[in-house]
C-alpha positions as CSV (number, residue, x, y, z in Angstrom):
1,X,8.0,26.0,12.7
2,X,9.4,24.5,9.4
3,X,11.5,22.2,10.6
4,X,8.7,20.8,13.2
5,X,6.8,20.7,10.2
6,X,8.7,18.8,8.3
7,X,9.7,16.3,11.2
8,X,6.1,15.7,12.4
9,X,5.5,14.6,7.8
10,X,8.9,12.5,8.6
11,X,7.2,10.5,11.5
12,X,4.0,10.6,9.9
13,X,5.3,9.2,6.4
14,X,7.7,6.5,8.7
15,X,4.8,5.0,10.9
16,X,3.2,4.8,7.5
17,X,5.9,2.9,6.1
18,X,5.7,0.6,9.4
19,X,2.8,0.1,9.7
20,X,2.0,-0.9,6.0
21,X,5.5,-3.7,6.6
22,X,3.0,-4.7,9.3
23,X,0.2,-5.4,6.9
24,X,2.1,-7.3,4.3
25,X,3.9,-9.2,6.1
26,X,2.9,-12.1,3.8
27,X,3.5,-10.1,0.1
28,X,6.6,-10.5,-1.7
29,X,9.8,-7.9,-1.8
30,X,8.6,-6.5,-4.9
31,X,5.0,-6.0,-3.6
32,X,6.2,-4.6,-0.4
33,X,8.5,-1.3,-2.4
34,X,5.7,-0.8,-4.7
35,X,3.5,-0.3,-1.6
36,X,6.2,2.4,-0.1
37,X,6.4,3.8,-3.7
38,X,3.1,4.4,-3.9
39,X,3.1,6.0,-0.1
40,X,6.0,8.1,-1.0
41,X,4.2,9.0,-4.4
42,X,0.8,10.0,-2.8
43,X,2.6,12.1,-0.3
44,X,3.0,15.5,-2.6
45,X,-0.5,15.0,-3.3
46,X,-1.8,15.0,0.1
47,X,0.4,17.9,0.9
48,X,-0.9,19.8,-1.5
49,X,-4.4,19.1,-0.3
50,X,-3.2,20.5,2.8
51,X,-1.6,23.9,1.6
52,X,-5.1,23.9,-0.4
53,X,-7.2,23.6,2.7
54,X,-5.3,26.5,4.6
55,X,-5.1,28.8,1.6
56,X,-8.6,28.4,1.3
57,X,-9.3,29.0,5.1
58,X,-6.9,32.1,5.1
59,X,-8.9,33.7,2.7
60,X,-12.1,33.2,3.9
61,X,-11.0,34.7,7.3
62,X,-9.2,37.7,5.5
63,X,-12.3,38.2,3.1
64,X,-14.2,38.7,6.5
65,X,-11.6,40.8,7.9
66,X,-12.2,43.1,5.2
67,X,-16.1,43.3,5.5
68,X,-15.1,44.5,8.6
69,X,-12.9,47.0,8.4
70,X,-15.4,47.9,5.1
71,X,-18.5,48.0,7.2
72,X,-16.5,50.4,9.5
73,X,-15.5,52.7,7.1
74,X,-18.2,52.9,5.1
75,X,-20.6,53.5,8.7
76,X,-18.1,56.1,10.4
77,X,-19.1,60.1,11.6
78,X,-15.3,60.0,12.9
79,X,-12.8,59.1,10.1
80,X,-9.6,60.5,11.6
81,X,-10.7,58.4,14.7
82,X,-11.2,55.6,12.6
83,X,-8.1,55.9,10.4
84,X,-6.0,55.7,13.7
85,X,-8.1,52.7,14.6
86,X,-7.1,50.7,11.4
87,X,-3.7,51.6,11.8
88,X,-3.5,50.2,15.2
89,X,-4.6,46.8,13.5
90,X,-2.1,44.0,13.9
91,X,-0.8,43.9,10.6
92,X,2.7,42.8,10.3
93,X,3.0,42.1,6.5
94,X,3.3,38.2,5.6
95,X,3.3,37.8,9.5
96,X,0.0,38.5,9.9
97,X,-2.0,36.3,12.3
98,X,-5.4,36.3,10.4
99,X,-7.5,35.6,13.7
100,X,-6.1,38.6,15.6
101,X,-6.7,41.0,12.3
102,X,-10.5,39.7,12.7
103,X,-10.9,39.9,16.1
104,X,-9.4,43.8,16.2
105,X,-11.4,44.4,13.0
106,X,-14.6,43.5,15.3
107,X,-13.8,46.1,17.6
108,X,-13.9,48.5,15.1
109,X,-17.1,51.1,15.8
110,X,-19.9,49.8,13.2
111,X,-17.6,46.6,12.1
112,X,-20.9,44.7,12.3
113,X,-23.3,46.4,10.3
114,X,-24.8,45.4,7.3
């Protein structure tokens, strides 16, 4: 998934590049590399953004996760029951797929109550 990642910022950083040669087709040498420069200077910056964005999204959806799981615990008549329940949740460590941790989590008996 790396690796696609980084090709797919390769291609995206080259058509870019292209299509800002298209553009100045008129400017001088030296105005043409500061233009790359300041492409390939903006790019950490917009990555960042990015990591930012999905950092922030992850922990919205594992903040609900929890008021799930929370809202079950907190609602149960059956903890053993409910113990085995949260075990069974698809948590593989740093592998964890968010979604599928929220989507079990709302299968969990009271996962939706206040």
């Amino acid at each position: 998934m790396t690796a696609t990642f980084l090709l797919a910022l390769l291609i995206g950083f080259g058509a870019m590049a292209v299509i800002f040669l298209l553009a100045a087709r008129g400017l001088t040498k030296r105005s043409k590399w500061l233009g790359l420069a300041a492409i390939v200077l903006a790019a950490p910056f917009f990555f960042w953004l990015g990591a930012f964005s999905e950092q922030f999204t992850s922990g919205q959806c594992y903040s609900r996760s929890i008021h799930l799981i929370a809202n079950a615990v907190a609602g149960t008549d059956a903890p053993g029951r409910l113990a085995e329940q949260i075990r069974e949740l698809p948590l593989y460590g740093y592998e964890t797929v968010c979604s599928e941790v929220e989507v079990a989590s709302a299968g969990l008996p009271n996962a939706g109550a206040p």
